[in-house]
C-alpha positions in Angstrom: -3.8 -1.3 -3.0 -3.2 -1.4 0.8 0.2 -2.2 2.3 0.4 -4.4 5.4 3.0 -6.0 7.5 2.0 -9.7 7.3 1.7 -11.0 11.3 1.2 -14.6 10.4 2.4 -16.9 7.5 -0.4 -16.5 4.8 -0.1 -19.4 2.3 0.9 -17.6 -1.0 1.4 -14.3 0.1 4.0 -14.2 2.4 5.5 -15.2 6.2 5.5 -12.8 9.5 7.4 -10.5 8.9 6.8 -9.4 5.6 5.6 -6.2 3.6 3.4 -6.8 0.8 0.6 -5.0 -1.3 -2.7 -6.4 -1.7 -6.2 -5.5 -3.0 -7.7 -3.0 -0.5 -11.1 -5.8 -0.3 -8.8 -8.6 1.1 -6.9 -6.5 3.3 -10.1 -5.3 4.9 -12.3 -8.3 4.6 -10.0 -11.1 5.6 -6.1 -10.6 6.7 -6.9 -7.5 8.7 -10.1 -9.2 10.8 -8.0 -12.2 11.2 -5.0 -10.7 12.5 -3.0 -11.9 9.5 -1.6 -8.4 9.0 -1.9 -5.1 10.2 -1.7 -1.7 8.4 1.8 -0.6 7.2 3.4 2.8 8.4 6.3 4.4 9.3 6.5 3.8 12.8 5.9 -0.4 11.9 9.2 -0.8 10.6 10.3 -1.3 14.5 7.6 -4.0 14.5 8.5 -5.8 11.3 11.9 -5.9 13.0 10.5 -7.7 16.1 8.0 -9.6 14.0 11.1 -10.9 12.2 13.1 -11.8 15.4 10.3 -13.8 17.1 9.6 -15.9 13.6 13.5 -16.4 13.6 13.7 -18.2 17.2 10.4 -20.3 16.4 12.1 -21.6 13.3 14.2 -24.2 13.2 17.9 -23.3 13.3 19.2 -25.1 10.2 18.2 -26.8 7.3 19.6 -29.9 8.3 17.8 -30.0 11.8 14.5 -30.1 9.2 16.1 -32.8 7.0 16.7 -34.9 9.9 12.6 -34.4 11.6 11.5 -35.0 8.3 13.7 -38.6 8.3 11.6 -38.9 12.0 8.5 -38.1 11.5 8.0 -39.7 8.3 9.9 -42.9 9.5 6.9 -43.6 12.0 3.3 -43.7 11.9 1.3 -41.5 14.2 -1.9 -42.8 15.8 -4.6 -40.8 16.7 -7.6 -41.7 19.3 -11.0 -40.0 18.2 -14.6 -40.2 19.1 -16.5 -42.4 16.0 -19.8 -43.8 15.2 -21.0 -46.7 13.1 -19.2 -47.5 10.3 -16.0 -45.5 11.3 -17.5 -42.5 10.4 -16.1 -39.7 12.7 -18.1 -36.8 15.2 -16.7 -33.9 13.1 -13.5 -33.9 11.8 -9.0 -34.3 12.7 -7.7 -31.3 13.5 -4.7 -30.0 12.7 -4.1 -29.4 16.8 -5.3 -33.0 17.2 -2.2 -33.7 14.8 0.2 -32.1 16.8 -1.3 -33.6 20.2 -0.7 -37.0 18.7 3.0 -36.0 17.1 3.9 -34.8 20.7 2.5 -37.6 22.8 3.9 -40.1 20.9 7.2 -38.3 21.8 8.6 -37.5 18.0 8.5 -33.6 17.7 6.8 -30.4 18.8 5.2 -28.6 16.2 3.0 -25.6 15.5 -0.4 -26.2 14.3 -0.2 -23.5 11.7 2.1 -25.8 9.9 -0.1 -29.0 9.2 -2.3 -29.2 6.3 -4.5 -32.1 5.2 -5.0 -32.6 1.7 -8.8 -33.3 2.3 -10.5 -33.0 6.0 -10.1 -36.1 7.9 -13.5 -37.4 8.9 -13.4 -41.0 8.8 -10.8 -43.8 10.7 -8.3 -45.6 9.1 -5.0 -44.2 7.1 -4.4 -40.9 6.1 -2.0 -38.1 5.7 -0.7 -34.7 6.9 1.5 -32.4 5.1 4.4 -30.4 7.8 6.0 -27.3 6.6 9.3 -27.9 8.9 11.7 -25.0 7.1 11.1 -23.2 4.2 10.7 -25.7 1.3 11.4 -28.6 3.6 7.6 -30.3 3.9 6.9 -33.9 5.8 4.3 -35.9 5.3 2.9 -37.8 8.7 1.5 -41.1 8.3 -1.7 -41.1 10.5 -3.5 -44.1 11.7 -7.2 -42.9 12.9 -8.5 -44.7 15.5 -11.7 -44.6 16.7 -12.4 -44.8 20.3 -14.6 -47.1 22.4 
């Protein structure tokens, strides 16, 4: 088992910040490469600290700040503008920054991309949906309208 400070929210593991134990093949074959985590010692607690400040000021303040983007973003629909072929059949697929471009210029909310999810990739116009982890357990779900351009 290898002990890691966690640099990045890991779905199911933890959020920066924390110190948890995993299998010594994941730590070395995915969060480590990927900057997910780094190696636990003494000297890190200083950076857990730090790790722990930063992730506070990115968060939103207070529950209630979430409660009321959620009411926002989920109140209006979001369209997005993307390169499609015949049939509405998109070049590659919606990314989650594509998400946030759209959120932002349509002047709702600034959000970090690490916090949209799609249930399945978006790859074809028309309506679909994208899942926002705003505070803890307060998720949103954005309406998308996929629009392909001309």
């Amino acid at each position: 088992m290898s002990k890691l400070i966690l640099t990045n929210e890991v779905s199911g593991l933890g959020s920066a910040g924390d110190v948890v134990e995993v299998k010594n093949g994941y730590a070395r074959n995915y969060l480590l490469p990927r900057g997910f985590a780094v190696l636990w010692s003494k000297g890190g607690e200083k950076q857990v600290e730090s790790i722990k400040a930063a992730r506070d000021s990115r968060a939103l303040a207070t529950i209630e700040e979430a409660h009321a983007l959620k009411a926002q973003l989920e109140g209006k629909a979001v369209r997005l503008v993307v390169k499609a072929g015949v049939g509405g059949r998109l070049f590659g697929a919606v990314k989650t920054s594509d998400v946030v471009a759209a959120v932002v210029a349509s002047g709702l909310a600034e959000l970090d991309k690490r916090k949209v999810a799609f249930v399945a990739p978006i790859r074809s116009t028309g309506e679909h949906a994208a899942t926002v982890r705003l505070h803890g357990d307060v998720l949103a779900t954005i309406k998308l309208q996929v629009v392909g351009k001309k």
